[in-house]
Structure formats: structure tokens, C-alpha cells
N, C-alpha and C positions, 0 to 999 in steps of 0.2 A: 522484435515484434512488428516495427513498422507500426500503419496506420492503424491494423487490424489484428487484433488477437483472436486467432482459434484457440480452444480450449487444449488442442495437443500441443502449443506451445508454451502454455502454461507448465506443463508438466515438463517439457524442456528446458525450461527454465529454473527448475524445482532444481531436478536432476542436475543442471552443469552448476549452481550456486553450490549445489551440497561439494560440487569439486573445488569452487574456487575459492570458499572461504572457509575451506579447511584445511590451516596453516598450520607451520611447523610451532610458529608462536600461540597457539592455543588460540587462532581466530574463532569465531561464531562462525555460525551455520543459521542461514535463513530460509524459511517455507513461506510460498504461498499456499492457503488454503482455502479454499471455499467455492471452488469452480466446478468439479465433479465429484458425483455420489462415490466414488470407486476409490474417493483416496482416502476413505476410512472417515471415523469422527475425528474431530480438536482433542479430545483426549486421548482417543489413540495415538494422534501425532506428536501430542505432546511430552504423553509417557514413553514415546519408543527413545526416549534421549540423545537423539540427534540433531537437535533443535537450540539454540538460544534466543532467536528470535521467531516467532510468527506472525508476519499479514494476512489479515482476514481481508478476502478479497471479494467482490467491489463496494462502494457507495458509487453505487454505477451511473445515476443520477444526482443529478444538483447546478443550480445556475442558472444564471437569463430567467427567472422566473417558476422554474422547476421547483414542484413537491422533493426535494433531497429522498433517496430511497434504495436501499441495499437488494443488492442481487447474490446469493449463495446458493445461485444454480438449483440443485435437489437437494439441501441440506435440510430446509427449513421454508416455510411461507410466510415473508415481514407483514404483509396486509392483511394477516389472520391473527396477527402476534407470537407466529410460532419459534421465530428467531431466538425469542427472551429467555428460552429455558437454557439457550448457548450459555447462560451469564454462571451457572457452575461448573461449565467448560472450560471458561476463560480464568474464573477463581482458581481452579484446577492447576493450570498453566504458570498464572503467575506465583503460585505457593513453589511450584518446583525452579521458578528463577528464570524463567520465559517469561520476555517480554512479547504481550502480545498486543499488535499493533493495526488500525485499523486503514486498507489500501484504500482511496479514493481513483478512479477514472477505469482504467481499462482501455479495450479495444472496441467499443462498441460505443457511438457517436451520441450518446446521452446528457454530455454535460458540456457545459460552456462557462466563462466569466464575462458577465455584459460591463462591469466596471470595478469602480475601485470600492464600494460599498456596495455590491453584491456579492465581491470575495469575502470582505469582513462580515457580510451578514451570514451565510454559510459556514465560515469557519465558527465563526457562535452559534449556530446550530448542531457543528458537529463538536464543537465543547461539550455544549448542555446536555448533546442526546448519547453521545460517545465518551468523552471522557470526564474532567473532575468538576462540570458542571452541573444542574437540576434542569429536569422535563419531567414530565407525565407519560412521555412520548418515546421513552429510551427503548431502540429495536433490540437490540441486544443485551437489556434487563439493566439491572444496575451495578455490573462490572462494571471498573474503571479503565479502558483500556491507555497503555502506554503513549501511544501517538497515533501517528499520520501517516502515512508512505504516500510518496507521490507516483501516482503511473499512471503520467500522463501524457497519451498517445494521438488522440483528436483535437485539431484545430479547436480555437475559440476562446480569446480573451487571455493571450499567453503571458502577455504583460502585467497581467493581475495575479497571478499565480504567488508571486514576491509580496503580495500585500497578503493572501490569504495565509504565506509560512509567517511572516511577521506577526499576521493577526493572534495565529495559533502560536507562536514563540513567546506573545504578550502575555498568556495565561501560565507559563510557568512561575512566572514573579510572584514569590511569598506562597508558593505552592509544590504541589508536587508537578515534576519536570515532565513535560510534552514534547519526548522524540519524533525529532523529523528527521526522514529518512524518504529515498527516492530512486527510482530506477529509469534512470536517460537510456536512451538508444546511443550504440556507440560510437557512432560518426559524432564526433564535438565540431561545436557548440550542439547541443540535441537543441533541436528545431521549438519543441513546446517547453523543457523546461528549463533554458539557461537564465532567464531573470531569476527565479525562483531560487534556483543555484547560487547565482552572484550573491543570493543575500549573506553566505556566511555558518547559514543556522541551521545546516542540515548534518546529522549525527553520524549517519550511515548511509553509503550509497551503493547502489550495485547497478552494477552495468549490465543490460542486453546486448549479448555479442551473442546473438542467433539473429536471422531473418534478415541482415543487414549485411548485403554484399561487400561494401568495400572496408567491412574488420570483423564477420564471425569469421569463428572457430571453424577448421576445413584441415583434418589431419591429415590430407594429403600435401596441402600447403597450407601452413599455421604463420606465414609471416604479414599477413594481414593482420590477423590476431594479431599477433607480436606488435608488431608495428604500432597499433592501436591504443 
């Protein structure tokens, strides 16, 4: 993805995951969803059964003093409230054994961490309004959703990231578990999320090996890939 995500590599992203974590060992298969009108509804995705994980994708907003605020493209309008009715979408989803999971950043330069208690104060925002916390304010109604996915792409306060998966690691204690899970760019160490990484406490991860010359995927020569 790099710095910048178009919406068509999103769907390339979609596509090469449904190949690579569909193992001999009965691996998951993971969706991002929520970026274009054309890829159906959450319950359509959900019911086609090729899914065990989905990211709703972005909280595209949050940090340095930012209103936190979801972006789902053409799906729905959060500043109307019209996201909430997703919440028997997502009921939907996790009855059939899909875990659904809420992505935080994107390619689009919205969000930042200005410190070590801006991260923690976001991630309790996205406790309360996302998963097994209370708000008033819940955009997505009062489904609970699974976790977190990190995908994150823009500069800004990368070494707080590790406090915001901690923070959100903290509310599984004596409760129901808050998956963290994240999508680096393939060149290691990834540039914005390797603290966050180091912490230990991420469930799932999946690599971007598109948009990044020196390890996508290039079926003419795949030993970058490989190599990678």
C-alpha cells in the first residue's frame, strides 16, 4: 500500500489474502470491508462463507486532538447515525463464527498519536464506542465488535502505537478478549508499526506484499516475494 491507499488496492488486497491464508491446515481467510459500495453488504460477505475474519474498515480519524470518526465510504453516513443499523450486520456475522473486527488508519493522512496518553485516551474511546465498553455515542450501535487491526500507513507518533495495543490488550482482563491484529508493509521492520509489533500482543497478522517494490508479488519473478 505504501503511504497511500487507493480504494483499488484495497480490493487487491482482499483478493491476494483470500490466496494466502487459505491453507492446507484449515487457515482463516480475511476481508477487508467497508471502502466501496460494489462489494455488496456485511451480510452478504458474511453469508458467502468464505470468511472467518472481517475488518470493518477505517476509523479513519483519531489523535493529536481529533473528533475519532469512521469512514465506510458509500455504505452508510456516521454523522447522521446511519452506520448503527450495521450493528445486526455484525450480530449477523458473529452468530455464524466471524470474527468481526474494527480496522483503525488507512492511507489517507487523518490520524496521528501526539503521545503516550493520547494513545490511551483513544484506545478507551474505541473500547467504549467499539467494543465491550458503554457510550451514548456507539457509531456502529451496540454490537460488540472482536478487536482492533492496525493499518497503519501515515507518519505520526509511531512510538505510541505500542501503548495504544497495550492499552486495548489491558481491557481483555477478566473480560471478553480484544484481538489485535495488523497489516505491516513488507519491507521489515514496517516503518510505522514495528513498536507496536514488538509488543508481543498481536493475534494475527497479514502482510502487504503489493505496492512495495523490493517484496510484492511479480509472477514473472516471485523471488522478491520469496525472499520476503
Amino acid at each position: 500500500m505504501g503511504n497511500k491507499t487507493p480504494k483499488v488496492s484495497i480490493f487487491f488486497l482482499l483478493n491476494f489474502l483470500a490466496l494466502v491464508f487459505r491453507t492446507n491446515a484449515g487457515g482463516d481467510t480475511v476481508i477487508y470491508w467497508g471502502q466501496d459500495e460494489r462489494e455488496g453488504s456485511l451480510t452478504e460477505t458474511c453469508n458467502s462463507g468464505l470468511y472467518k475474519i472481517v475488518n470493518i474498515a477505517f476509523l479513519a480519524r483519531f489523535g493529536s486532538g481529533r473528533e475519532p470518526q469512521i469512514n465506510l465510504a458509500g455504505h452508510c453516513e456516521p454523522a447522521s447515525n446511519g452506520c448503527k443499523t450495521l450493528s445486526k450486520e455484525i450480530k449477523n456475522c458473529q452468530k455464524r463464527g466471524i470474527k468481526v473486527i474494527l480496522s483503525i488508519g488507512g492511507g489517507d493522512p487523518g490520524y496521528s498519536l501526539s503521545s503516550a496518553g493520547d494513545a490511551t485516551n483513544v484506545a478507551d474511546f474505541i473500547w467504549n464506542n467499539f467494543l465491550g465498553g458503554k457510550s451514548r455515542t456507539r457509531p456502529l450501535g451496540d454490537a460488540v465488535l472482536d478487536g482492533v487491526d492496525f493499518d497503519i500507513e501515515v507518519g505520526g507518533g509511531e512510538a505510541f502505537y505500542a501503548v495504544l495495543a497495550r492499552r486495548l490488550s489491558q481491557h481483555s482482563r477478566g473480560g471478553r478478549k480484544v484481538y489485535l491484529t495488523a497489516a505491516p508493509q513488507c519491507p521489515f521492520p514496517d516503518e510505522h508499526q514495528n513498536g507496536a509489533l514488538s509488543t508481543g500482543l498481536f493475534d494475527f497478522v497479514w502482510v502487504q506484499f503489493y505496492n512495495n517494490e523490493p517484496c510484492q508479488f511479480d509472477s514473472g519473478d516471485p523471488s522478491k516475494f520469496q525472499n520476503s
